[in-house]
MIROVEX-61741 format. One record per residue (C-alpha): residue in one letter; x, y, z. Coordinates in Angstrom, 2 decimals. Layout:
<pt A; <X; Y; Z>>
...
//
This chain:
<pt X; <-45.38; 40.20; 79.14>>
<pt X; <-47.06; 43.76; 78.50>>
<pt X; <-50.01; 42.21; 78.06>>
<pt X; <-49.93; 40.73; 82.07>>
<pt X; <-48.43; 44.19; 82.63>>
<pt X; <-51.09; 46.21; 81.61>>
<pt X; <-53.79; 44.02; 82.83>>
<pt X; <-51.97; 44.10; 86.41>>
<pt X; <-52.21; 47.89; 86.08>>
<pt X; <-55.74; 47.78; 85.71>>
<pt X; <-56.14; 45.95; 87.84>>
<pt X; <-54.86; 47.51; 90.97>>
<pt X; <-55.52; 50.94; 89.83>>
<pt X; <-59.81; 49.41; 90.03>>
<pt X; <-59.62; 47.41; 92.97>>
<pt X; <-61.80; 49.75; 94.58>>
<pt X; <-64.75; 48.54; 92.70>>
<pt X; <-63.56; 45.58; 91.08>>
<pt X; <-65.87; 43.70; 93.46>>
<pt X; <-68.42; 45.71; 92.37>>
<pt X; <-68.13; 45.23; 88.41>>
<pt X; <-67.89; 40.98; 88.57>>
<pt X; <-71.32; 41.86; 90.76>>
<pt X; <-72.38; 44.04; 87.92>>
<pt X; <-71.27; 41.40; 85.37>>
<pt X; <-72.54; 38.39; 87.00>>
<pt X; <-75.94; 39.78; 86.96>>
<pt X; <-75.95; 40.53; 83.82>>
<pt X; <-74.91; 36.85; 82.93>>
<pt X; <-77.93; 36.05; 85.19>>
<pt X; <-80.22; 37.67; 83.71>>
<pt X; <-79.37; 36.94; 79.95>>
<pt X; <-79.67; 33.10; 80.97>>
<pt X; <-82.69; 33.78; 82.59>>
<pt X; <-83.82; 35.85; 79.63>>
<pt X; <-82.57; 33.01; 77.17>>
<pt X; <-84.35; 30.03; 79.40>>
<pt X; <-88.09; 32.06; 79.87>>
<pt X; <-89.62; 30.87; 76.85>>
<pt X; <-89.42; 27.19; 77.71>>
<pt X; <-90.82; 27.92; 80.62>>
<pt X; <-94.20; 29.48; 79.22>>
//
C-alpha cells in the first residue's frame, strides 16, 4: 500500500505538468523507434 501511496503523492503534487512529461516521454519513444527503424529504410 505505500507503494500506491507514494505514487498517488506524486502524482497529484505534478499534475501541473504531468501532461507535459507523457508528451515529453512519448516523443522520446517516437523518436528512438524512428531512430531504431532508419536503417532499413536506407
Amino acid at each position: 500500500m505505500t507503494t500506491l501511496r507514494t505514487l498517488k503523492a506524486i502524482a497529484t503534487r505534478s499534475q501541473d505538468t504531468l501532461l507535459q512529461d507523457a508528451v515529453g516521454a512519448a516523443a522520446l519513444v517516437l523518436m528512438l523507434v524512428f531512430g531504431l527503424y532508419l536503417p532499413s529504410f536506407v
